[in-house]
C-alpha positions in Angstrom: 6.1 12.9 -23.1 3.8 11.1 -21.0 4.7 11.6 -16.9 3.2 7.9 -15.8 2.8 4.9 -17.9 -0.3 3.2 -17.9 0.6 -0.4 -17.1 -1.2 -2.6 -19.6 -0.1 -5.8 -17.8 0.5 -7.4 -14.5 3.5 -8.8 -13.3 3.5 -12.4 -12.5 2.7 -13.0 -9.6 0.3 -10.0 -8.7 -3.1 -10.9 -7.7 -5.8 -8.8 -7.3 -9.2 -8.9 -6.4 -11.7 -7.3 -8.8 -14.7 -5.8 -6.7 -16.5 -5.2 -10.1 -16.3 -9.0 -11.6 -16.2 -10.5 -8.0 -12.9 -12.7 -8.8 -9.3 -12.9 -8.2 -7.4 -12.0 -11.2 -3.6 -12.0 -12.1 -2.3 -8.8 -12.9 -4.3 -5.3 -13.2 -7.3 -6.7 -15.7 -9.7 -3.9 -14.1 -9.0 -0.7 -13.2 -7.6 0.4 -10.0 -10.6 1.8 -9.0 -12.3 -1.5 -8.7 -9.6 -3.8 -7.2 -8.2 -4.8 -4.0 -4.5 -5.4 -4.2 -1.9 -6.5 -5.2 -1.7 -9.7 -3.3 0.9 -12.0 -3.0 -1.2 -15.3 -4.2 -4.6 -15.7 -5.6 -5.6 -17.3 -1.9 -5.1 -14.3 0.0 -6.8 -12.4 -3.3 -9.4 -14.4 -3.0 -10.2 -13.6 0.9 -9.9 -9.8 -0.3 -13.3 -9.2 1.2 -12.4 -10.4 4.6 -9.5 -9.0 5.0 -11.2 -5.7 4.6 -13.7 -6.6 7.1 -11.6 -7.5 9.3 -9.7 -4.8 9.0 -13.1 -2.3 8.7 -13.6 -3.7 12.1 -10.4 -3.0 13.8 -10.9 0.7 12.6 -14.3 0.7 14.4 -13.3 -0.5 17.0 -9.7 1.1 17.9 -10.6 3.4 21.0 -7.6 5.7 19.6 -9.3 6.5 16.6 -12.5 7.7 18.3 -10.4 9.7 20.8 -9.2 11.9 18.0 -12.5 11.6 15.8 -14.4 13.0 19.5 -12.0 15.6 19.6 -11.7 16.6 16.0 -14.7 19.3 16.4 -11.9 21.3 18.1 -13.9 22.2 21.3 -11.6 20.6 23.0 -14.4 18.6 25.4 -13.9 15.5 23.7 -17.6 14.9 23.4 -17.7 15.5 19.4 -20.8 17.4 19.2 -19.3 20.6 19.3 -19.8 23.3 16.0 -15.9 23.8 16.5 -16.4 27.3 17.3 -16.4 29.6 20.7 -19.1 31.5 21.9 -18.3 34.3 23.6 
């Protein structure tokens, strides 16, 4: 018995945008691996690229994400150039 299904079909109204083919598309046509969605109409599918852009963008710009990133080496200066580890 097979744990997941693989879906051979889209339900109506499921858009995605195929990063492979470089259209919108209804239903899973590609694999998941090389689509953006599922969108809720073939507009918004179709401005798939933006909308990661934009979204890129905000990431790259959110000064809470670089707060942690800075501070991720565990050094605790929050410069992030630290190895991480204490000399004695």
């Amino acid at each position: 018995m097979a744990l997941f299904k693989k879906r051979t079909a889209g339900k109506p109204g499921e858009w995605y945008y195929c990063l492979e083919h470089k259209k919108v598309e209804e239903g899973p046509e590609c694999p998941a691996k090389n689509r953006f969605g599922p969108y809720a109409s073939p507009e918004e599918a179709a401005h798939a690229m933006e909308t990661a852009r934009e979204r890129n963008l905000e990431w790259d710009t959110d000064p809470r994400w670089h707060e942690r990133a800075a501070d991720a080496d565990g050094d605790g200066d929050g410069e992030g150039t630290g190895t991480g580890t204490a000399t004695p």
